[in-house]
Each structure stands twice: as structure tokens, then as C-alpha cells.
C-alpha positions as CSV (number, residue, x, y, z in Angstrom):
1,X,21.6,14.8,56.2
2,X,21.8,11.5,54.8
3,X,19.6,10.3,51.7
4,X,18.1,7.1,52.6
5,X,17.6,6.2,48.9
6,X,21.0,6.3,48.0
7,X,22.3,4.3,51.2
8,X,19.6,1.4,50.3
9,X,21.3,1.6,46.6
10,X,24.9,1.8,47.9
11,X,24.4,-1.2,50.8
12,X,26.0,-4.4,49.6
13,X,23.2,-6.4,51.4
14,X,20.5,-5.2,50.0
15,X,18.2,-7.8,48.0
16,X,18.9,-8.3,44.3
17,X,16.8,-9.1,41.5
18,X,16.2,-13.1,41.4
19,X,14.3,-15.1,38.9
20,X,11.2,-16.7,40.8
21,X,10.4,-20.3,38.5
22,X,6.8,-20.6,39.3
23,X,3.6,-20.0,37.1
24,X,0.8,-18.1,38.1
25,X,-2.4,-17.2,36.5
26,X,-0.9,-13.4,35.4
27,X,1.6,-15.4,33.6
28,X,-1.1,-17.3,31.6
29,X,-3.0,-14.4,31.2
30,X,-0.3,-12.5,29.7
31,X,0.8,-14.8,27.6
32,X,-2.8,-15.8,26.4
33,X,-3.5,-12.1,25.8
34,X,-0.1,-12.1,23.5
35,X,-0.8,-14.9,21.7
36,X,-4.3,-13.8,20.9
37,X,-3.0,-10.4,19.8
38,X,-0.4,-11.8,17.4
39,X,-3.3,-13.8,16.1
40,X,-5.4,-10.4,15.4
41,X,-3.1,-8.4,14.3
42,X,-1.8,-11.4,11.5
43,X,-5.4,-11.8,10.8
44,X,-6.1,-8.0,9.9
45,X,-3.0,-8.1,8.0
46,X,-3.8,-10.4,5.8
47,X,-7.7,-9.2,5.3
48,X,-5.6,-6.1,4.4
49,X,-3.7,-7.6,1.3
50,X,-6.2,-9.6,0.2
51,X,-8.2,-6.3,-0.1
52,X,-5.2,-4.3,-1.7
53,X,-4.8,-7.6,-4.0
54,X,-8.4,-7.3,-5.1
55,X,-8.0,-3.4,-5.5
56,X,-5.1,-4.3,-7.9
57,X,-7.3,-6.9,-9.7
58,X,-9.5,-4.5,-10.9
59,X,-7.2,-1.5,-11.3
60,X,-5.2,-4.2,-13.8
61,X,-9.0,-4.4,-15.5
62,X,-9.5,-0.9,-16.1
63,X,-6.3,-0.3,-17.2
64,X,-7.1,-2.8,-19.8
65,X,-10.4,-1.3,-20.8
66,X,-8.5,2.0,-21.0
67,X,-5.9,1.2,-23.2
68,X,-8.3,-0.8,-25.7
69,X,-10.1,2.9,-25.7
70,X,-7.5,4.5,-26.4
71,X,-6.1,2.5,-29.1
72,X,-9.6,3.3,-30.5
73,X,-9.6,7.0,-30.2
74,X,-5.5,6.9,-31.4
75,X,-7.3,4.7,-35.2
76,X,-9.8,7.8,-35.4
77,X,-7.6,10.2,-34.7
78,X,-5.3,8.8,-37.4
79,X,-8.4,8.4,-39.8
80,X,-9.4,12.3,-39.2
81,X,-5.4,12.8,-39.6
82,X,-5.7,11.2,-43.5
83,X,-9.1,13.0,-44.3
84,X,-7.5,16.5,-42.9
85,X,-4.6,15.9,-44.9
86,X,-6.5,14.7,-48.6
87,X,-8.6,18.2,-47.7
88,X,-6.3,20.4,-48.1
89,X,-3.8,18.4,-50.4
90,X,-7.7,19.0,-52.8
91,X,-7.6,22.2,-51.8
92,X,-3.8,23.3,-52.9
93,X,-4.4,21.6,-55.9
94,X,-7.7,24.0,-56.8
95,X,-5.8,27.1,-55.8
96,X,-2.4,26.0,-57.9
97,X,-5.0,25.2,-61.0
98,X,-6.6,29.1,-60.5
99,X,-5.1,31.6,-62.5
């Protein structure tokens, strides 16, 4: 039983693959379809980092505003620090004056 598939594949005269020079409109079509998907796809790209720039922009604000808070709270903290510390430096002295 012969495969006729494989004798096609194994018959020296059988039609090779040849490189046809002419346009035709699925050529265009393609290659309009291409070019208009390359366009897209660049064009969502850069929507894409212009939003993730903008995202960064106001991340670099809040940061800002965050660290001028906390540089507040650290001066009150340090404040509450010197009034805890007088406090009980007034209160050792009162209980080393006792008898």
C-alpha cells in the first residue's frame, strides 16, 4: 500500500515554492491593516506614559506635602520631648529636696 502523500513529497518534479512579483488588493490590505495597527498600538503606548508621567507628577506632590508634615509632627514631637524631660528633671529635684 503506497502513501500517496509521501510519493508527492519524495517526486523530484513536483512544484516548488516560487515568489509571484505582482500586487494585489490582499497585499494592500494587509499591509494597510499593519501599518494602521503599529499606529494604534504606538498611540496607546504613549497615552499610557503620559498617564503614568502624570501619576508620578502628583505622587512627587504628595510626597512633598508629606514630608513638610512630617517635619512638623518630628518639631512637636521634639518640643513635647524638652517639656517631658524639664517635668521630671522638676520633679527629681522636689523628691531629692524631701527629707
Amino acid at each position: 500500500m503506497s502513501n500517496s502523500n509521501f510519493d508527492q513529497m519524495s517526486d523530484p518534479r513536483r512544484k516548488r515554492i516560487t515568489f509571484d512579483p505582482t500586487i494585489n488588493a490582499g497585499h494592500i490590505l494587509t499591509s494597510v491593516i499593519f501599518v494602521s495597527g503599529l499606529f494604534i498600538g504606538w498611540t496607546a503606548l504613549d497615552k499610557r506614559v503620559v498617564a503614568l508621567e502624570e501619576g508620578r507628577k502628583t505622587q512627587e506632590q504628595v510626597d512633598r506635602h508629606q514630608d513638610v508634615m512630617q517635619g512638623q509632627n518630628m518639631t512637636q514631637i521634639r518640643e513635647s520631648l524638652v517639656e517631658i524631660k524639664r517635668s521630671v528633671e522638676r520633679v527629681s529635684d522636689k523628691l531629692e529636696k524631701r527629707p
